[in-house]
N, C-alpha and C positions, 0 to 999 in steps of 0.2 A: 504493500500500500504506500503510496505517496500522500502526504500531507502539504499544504499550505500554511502559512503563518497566517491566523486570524486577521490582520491586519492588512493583507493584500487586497488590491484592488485591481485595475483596469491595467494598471502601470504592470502586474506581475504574467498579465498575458501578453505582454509584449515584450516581456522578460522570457517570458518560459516558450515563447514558438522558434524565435529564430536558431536556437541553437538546435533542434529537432532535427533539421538536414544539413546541420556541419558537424558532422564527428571531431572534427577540431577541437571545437565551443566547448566548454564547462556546460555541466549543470546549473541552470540557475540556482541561486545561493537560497534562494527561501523555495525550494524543494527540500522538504526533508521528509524521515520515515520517523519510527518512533522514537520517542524520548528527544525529538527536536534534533536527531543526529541526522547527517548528510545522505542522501539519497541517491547518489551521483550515478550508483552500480542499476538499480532499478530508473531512472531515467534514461540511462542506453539502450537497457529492454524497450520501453516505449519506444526511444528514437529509431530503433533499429525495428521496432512494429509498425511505425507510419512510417519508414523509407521502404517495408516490404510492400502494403498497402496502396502506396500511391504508385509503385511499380506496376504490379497488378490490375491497377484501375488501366494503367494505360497498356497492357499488355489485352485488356477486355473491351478496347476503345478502338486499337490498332491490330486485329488479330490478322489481318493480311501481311503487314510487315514485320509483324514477329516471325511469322511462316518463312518468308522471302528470306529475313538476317539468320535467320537460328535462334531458340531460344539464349542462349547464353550471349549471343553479339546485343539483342536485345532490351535483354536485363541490364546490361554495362552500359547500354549507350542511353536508356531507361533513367539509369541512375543518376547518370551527370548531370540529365536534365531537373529531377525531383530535387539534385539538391541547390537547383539554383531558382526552384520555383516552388513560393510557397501557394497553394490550393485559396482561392479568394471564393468559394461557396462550399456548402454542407455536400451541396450533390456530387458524392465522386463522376458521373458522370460528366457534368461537367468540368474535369478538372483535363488538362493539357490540351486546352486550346490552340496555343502555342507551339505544341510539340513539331508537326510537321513544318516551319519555321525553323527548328531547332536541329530536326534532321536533315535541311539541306545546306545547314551551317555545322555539321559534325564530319572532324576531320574523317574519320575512320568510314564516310558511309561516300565518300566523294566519289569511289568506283561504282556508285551507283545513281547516277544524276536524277533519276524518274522516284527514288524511293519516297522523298518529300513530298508528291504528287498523290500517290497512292495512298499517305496518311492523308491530305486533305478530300480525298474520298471518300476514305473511313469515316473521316470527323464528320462531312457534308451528312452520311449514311446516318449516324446516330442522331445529328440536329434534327435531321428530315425524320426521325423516326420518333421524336421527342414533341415536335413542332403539332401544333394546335390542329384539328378535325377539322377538314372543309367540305362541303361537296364541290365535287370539279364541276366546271362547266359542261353541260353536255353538246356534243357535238350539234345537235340540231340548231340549236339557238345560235352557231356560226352563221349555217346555212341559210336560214331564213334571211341574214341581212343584205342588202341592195350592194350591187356590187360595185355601184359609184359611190357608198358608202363605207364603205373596207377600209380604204385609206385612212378615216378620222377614229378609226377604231382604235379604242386603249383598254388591254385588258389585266385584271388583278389578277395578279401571282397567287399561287397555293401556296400558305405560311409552311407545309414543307420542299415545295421547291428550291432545287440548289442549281447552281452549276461550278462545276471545275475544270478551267482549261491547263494543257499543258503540251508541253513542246516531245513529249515521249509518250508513246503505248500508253499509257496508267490505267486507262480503262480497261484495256485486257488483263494487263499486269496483275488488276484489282482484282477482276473476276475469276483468273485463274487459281488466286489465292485465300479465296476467302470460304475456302472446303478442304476437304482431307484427298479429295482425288488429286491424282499425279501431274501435275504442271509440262506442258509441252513448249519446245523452245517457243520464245515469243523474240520476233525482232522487236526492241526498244525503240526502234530511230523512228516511228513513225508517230505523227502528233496525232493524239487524240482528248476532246471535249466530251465532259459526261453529264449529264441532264439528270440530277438525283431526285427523285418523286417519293409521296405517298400517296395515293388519288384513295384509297381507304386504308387496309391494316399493312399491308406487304411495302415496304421499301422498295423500289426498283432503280438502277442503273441504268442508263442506256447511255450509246455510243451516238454522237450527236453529227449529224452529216456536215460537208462544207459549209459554211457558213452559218451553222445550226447556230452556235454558243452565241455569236454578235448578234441576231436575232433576237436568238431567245433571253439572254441578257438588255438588249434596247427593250424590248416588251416587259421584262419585269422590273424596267427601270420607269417605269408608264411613259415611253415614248408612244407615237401613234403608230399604229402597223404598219402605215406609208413610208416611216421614217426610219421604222426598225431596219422596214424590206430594203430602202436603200443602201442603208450600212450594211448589211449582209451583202447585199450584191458587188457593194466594193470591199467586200472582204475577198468575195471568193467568184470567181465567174460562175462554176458549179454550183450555185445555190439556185435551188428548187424552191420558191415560196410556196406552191401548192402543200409539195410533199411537208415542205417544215412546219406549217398551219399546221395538216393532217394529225404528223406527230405528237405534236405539242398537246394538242386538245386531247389526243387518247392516251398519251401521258398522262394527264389529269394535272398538268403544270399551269392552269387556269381556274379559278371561278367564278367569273363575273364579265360582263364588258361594257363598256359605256364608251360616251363619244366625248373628242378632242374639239380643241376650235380649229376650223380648217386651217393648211396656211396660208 
């Protein structure tokens, strides 16, 4: 058992967290066990309970790149980051936001430039799967609208709609690794965009076509459809505005749509 001194206040939990993830640090000094004796031995217990715990959260948060490193490159590379980030909510789920940040800035993972990608997957996958019940838009209610009226169209994102771009594979990368089945070679060098949904209970991934992401990001940014479709077409000559409408909607990356002022 650990004790506080009666007299501790606000000032002692700001005493007693930050040494938690520097092995370095002392025990804070008003930790004690009984008889008001020092408690240093039983405080490493703890500290070394929430540096196993907060490992853990992120090893249940990113189970694709634990797969990909090894568990043990994982845990190491895991660590260095819990001890430089203290948890700012209750909900371990939400805790290492940051992380996939933190992996494309970790010396040891630089032979793999797409791994960074593949956490903000992850992370994208659990916001999406956290994020607030919508009903999507149904596709009819596209169809109905006048087609000189399209253009001033603005439509509201599903609170779990995501997207993730990146300059590597990551969306295969992802997919492949986020099961027990056997991973087949993937070329890396190719970019891929991933559209992260819950349109009801199920998370989905999808691989997002040329020009999907600048699209679908102008549209959940409430540009007007007219304006999104332009930016997509100067992103990519390959871009389909039919097909990328189509998708979106049976995505369930919409609920609602209202009109713009023309321009």
């Amino acid at each position: 058992m650990i004790a506080v001194r009666p007299e501790a206040d606000l000032g002692f939990a700001a005493a007693f967290a930050p040494p938690l993830l520097d092995p370095a640090r002392d025990a804070p000094t008003d930790v004690t066990g009984r008889n008001g004796k020092p408690a240093g031995r039983r405080y490493d217990v703890y500290r070394n309970n929430v540096t196993v715990s907060l490992i853990d959260a992120l090893a249940a948060i990113y189970p694709a790149v634990q797969r990909i490193t090894g568990t043990d490159f994982f845990r190491a590379m895991a660590r260095f980051h819990v001890r430089n980030t203290l948890p700012i909510s209750p909900l371990l789920f939400d805790y290492g936001r940051d992380f996939p940040d933190f992996v494309a800035n970790y010396a040891h993972a630089k032979d793999m430039p797409w791994l960074a990608d593949v956490a903000r997957i992850e992370r994208a996958w659990l916001d999406a799967y956290h994020a607030a019940d919508a009903l999507p838009l149904p596709p009819a209610r596209l169809s109905a609208i006048a087609l000189e009226r399209l253009g001033d169209l603005v439509l509201t994102p599903h609170p779990a709609a995501r997207i993730v771009r990146s300059q590597y594979a990551a969306v295969t990368i992802f997919a492949a690794n986020r099961d027990s089945a056997p991973a087949a070679r993937i070329d890396a060098s190719t970019p891929e965009d991933a559209l992260i949904t819950r349109a009801e209970f199920e998370v989905v991934v999808r691989h997002l076509p040329p020009g999907g992401a600048v699209f679908a990001a102008s549209l959940m940014s409430g540009e007007p459809l007219g304006v999104s479709a332009m930016a997509a077409f100067d992103a990519s000559a390959e871009f389909d505005i039919a097909a990328n409408i189509a998708g979106l909607i049976a995505a369930g990356a919409f609920t609602s749509i209202a009109f713009g002022d023309p321009a």
